[in-house]
DRENNUSE-712242 format. One line per field, with one value per residue (C-alpha): residue number from 1; residue in three letters; x, y, z. Coordinates in Angstrom, 2 decimals. Each point is the difference from the previous one (the first is absolute). Example, Ala and Ser with C-alpha at 12.3 -4.5 7.8 and 13.67 -1.06 7.14 Angstrom:
2
seq = 1, 2 $
type = ALA, SER $
east = 12.30, 1.37 $
north = -4.50, 3.44 $
up = 7.80, -0.66 $
***
This chain:
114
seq = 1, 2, 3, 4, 5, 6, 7, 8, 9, 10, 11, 12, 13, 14, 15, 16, 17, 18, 19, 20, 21, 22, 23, 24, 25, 26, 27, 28, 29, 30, 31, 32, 33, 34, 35, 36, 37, 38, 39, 40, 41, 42, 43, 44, 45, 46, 47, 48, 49, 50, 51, 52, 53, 54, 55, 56, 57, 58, 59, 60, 61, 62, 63, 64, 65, 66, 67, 68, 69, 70, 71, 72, 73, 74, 75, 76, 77, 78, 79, 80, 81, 82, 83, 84, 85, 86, 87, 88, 89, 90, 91, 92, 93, 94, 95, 96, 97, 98, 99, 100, 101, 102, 103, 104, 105, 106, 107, 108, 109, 110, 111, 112, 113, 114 $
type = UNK, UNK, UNK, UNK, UNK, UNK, UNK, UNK, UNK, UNK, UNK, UNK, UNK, UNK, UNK, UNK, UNK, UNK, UNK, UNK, UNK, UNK, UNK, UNK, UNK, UNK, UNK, UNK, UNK, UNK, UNK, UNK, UNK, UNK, UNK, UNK, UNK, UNK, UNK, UNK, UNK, UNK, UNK, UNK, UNK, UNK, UNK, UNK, UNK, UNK, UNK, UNK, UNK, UNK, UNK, UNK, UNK, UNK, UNK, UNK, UNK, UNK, UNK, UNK, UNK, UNK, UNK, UNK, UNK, UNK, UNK, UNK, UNK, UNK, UNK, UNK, UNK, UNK, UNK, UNK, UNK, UNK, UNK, UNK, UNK, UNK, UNK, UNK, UNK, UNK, UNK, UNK, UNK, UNK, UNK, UNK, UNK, UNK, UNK, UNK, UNK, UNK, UNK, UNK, UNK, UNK, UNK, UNK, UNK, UNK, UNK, UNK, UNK, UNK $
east = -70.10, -0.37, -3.40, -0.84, -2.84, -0.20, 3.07, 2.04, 1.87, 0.00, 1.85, -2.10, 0.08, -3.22, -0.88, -2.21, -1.54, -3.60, -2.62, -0.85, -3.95, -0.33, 3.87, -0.58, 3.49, 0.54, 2.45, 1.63, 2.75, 2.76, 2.37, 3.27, 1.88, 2.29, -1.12, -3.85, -0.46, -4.24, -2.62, -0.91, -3.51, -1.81, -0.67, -2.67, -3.09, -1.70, -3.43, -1.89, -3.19, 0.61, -0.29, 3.49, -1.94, 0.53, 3.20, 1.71, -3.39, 0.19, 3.69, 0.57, 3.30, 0.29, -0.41, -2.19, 1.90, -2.01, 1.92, -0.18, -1.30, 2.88, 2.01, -1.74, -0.34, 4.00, -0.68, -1.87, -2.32, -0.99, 1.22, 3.81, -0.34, -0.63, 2.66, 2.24, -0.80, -0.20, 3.89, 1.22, -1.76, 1.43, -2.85, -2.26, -1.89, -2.72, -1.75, -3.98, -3.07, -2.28, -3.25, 1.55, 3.25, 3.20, 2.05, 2.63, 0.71, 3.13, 0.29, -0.76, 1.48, 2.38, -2.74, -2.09, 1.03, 0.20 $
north = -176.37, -1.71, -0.29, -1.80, 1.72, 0.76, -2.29, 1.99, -0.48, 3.17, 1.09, 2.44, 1.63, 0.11, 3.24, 1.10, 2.87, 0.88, 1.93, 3.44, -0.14, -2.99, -0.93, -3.26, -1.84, 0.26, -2.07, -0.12, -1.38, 1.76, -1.10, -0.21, 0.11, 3.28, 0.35, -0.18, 0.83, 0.70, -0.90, -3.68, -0.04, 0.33, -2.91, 1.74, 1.18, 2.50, 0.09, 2.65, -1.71, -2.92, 0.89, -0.26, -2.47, -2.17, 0.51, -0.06, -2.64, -2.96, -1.23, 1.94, 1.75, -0.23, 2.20, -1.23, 1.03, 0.07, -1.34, 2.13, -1.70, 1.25, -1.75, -3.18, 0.30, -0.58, -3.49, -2.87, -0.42, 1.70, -2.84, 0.65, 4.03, -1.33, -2.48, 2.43, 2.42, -2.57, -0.88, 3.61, 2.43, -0.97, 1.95, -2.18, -2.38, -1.70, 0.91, 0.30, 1.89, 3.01, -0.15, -1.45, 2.12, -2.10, 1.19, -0.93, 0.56, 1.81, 0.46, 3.00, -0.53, -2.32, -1.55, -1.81, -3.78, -1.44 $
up = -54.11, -3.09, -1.98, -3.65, -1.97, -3.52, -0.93, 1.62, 3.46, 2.36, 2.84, 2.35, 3.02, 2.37, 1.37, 3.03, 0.83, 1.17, -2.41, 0.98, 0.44, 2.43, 1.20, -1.06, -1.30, -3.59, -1.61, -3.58, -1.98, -2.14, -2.31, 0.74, -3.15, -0.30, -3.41, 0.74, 3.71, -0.08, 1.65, -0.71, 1.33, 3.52, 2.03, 1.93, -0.47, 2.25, 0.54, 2.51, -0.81, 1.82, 3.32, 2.88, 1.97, -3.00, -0.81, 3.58, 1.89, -1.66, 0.97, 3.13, 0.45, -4.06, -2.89, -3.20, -2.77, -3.59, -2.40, -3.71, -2.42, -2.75, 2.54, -0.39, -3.79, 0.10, 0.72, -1.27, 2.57, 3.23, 2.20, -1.61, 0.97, 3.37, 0.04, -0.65, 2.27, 2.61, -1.34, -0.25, 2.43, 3.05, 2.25, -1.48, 2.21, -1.76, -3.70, 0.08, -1.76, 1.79, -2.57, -2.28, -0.37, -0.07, 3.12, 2.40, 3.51, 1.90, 3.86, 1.41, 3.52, 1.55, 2.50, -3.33, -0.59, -2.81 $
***
């Protein structure tokens, strides 16, 4: 996938996995050029704090993802982070906020609608 920040064009690759203290999904990007293959940045943020009712209740059947804010600071404005998540993740449903934390949405199981 293809992102534009810092006048420069990047090609990444999105990774999943699920951080150790909560399982909650954890994603990041990585650069895929041969010559600098590194971590790009997260796209996830995890926070224990707020609590799983939160993160899984509000959209049932979904996961609230928090999006990090280095993430966002790759763009010019919140609302193109989201965009392209919304264009590029393809579990994600719908973008949001939980208390004011920029986040998006993936499906859990394959009973949620959309």
């Amino acid at each position: 996938m293809k992102l534009e920040a810092f006048n420069k064009e990047y090609i990444l690759e999105l990774f999943k996995s699920n951080y150790v203290n909560n399982n909650r999904t954890y994603f990041w990007l990585v650069d895929t050029d041969p010559a600098e293959y590194w971590p790009f940045c997260d796209l996830s943020e995890n926070h224990p704090e707020i609590p799983d009712s939160e993160i899984f209740g509000r959209l049932p059947g979904h996961e609230a993802i928090i999006i990090d804010n280095d993430f966002i600071m790759c763009f010019d404005s919140t609302r193109e982070a989201k965009l392209w998540i919304k264009d590029n993740i393809p579990e994600c449903v719908i973008t949001w906020d939980i208390d004011w934390r920029d986040c998006f949405y993936i499906k859990t199981n394959t009973e949620a609608t959309e």
